[in-house]
C-alpha positions in Angstrom: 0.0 0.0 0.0 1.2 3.2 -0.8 2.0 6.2 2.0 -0.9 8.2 2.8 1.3 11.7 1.8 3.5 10.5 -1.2 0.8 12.4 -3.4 1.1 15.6 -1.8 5.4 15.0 -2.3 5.2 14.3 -5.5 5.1 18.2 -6.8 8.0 18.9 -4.6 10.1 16.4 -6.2 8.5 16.8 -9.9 8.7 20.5 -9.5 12.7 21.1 -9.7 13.4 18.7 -12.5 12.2 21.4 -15.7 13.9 24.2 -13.9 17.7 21.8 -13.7 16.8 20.8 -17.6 16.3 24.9 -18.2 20.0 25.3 -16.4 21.4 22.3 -17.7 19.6 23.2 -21.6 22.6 25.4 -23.6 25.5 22.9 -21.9 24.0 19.9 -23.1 22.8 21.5 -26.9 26.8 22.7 -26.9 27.8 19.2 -26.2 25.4 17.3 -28.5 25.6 19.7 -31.6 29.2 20.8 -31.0 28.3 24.3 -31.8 30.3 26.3 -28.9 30.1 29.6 -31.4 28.6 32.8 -29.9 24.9 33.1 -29.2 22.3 36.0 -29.8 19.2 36.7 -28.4 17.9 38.0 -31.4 18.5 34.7 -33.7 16.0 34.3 -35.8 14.2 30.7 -34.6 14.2 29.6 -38.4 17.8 29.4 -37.9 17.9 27.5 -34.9 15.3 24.7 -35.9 15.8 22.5 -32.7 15.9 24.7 -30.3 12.7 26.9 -31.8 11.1 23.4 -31.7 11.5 22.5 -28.2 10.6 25.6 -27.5 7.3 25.0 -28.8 7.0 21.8 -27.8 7.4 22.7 -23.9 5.0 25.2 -24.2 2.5 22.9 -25.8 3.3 21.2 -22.8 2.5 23.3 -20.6 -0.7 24.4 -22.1 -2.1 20.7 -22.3 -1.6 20.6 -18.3 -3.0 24.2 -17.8 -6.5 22.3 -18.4 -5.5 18.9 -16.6 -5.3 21.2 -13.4 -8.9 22.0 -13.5 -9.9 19.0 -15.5 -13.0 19.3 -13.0 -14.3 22.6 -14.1 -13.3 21.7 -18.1 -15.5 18.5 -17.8 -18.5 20.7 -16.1 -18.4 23.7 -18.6 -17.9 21.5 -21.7 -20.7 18.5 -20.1 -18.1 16.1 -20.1 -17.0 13.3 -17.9 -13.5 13.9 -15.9 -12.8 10.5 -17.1 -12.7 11.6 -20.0 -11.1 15.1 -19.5 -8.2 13.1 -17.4 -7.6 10.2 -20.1 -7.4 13.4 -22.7 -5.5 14.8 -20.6 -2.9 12.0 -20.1 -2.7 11.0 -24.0 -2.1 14.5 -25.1 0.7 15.4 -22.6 2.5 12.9 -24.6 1.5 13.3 -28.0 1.2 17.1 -28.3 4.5 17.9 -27.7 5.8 15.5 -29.5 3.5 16.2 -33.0 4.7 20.3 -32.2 8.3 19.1 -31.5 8.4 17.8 -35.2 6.1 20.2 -37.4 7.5 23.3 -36.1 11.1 21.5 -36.8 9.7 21.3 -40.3 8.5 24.4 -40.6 11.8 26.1 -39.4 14.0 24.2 -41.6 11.1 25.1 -44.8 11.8 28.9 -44.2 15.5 27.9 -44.0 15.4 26.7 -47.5 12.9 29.3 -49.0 15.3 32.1 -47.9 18.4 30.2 -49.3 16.3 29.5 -52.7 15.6 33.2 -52.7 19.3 34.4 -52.4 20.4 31.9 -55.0 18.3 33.4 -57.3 16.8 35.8 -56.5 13.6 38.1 -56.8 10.4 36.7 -58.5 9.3 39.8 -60.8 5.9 38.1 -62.3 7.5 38.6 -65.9 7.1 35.1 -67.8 9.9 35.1 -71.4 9.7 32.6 -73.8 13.1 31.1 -74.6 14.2 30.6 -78.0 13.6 26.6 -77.7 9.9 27.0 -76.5 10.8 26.8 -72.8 9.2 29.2 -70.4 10.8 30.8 -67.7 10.4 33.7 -64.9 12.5 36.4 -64.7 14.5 36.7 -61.6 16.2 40.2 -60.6 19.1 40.1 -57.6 17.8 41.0 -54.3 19.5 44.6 -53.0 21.9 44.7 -50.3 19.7 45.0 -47.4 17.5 42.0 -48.3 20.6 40.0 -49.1 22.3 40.8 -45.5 18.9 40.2 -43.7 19.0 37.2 -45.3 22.6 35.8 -45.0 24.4 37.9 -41.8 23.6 34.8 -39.9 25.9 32.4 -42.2 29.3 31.1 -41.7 32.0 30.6 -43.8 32.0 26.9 -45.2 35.8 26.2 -44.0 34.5 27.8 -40.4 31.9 25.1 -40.0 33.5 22.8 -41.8 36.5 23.4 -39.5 35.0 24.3 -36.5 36.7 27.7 -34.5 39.8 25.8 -35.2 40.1 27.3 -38.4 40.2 31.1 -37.1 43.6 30.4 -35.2 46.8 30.3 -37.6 48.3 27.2 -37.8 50.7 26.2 -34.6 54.5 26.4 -35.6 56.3 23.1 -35.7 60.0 22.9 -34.1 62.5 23.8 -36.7 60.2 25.8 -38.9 
């Protein structure tokens, strides 16, 4: 048989273990992505799919349990059973999170590749030329220098990521050089 007061102790145990994974969040996203580069507030969340995505995810979390806590006043205003409102309850703090987690992954890494299509080549202008072989085609113009840093002040150098920071240090003098 269970003790009497282990249901009252559970928050106090449960309660610290979102606020360590907050503290503990940028360490362990340094360590599994091995990006140790410098950090801005102001990234855009297209660029940083993951993180945008759990994010999301945690507060689709937390907005599944905002009901759960007065499952009892949900199930009177909307007629329903707290049966049902708690087995609703239970399914979608799992699922709910998890279906955000991935589409708003998606959707971050879809701008990503919309705004690299667009600096590639450009500006749509709506004008439609035939070629000389029968083939139509739109007329792209080069996006000014604003749009362009907008859109690309965020990139690295390929030999930086391919490198890692390594790369920005000049290369270590060997003995006799």
């Amino acid at each position: 048989m269970a003790h009497p007061g282990a249901g009252c102790a559970t928050p106090i145990v449960v309660f610290p273990l979102p606020l360590v994974y907050i503290g503990a969040y940028p360490s362990l996203e340094a360590r599994f992505t091995g990006d140790r580069g410098e950090h801005h507030l102001l990234d855009r969340p297209r660029d940083r799919p993951v993180r945008t995505a759990i994010g999301a995810s945690w507060i689709s979390l937390h907005l599944v349990l905002l009901p759960g806590g007065g499952s009892d006043i949900v199930a009177t205003r909307f007629h329903l059973s707290v049966n049902t409102v708690t087995w609703a309850v239970r399914i979608a703090v799992f699922v709910v999170p998890a279906v955000v987690l991935v589409v708003t992954r998606r959707v971050c890494l879809g701008l990503r590749l919309r705004d690299r299509q667009l600096v590639a080549h450009g500006r749509a202008t709506g004008v439609i030329k035939r070629l000389p072989h029968g083939e139509y085609v739109e007329v792209h113009e080069p996006l000014d220098r604003a749009r362009l840093h907008i859109l690309t002040a965020h990139d690295r150098p390929a030999e930086l990521v391919a490198h890692g920071p390594a790369a920005e240090r000049p290369p270590a003098r060997r003995e006799g050089d």
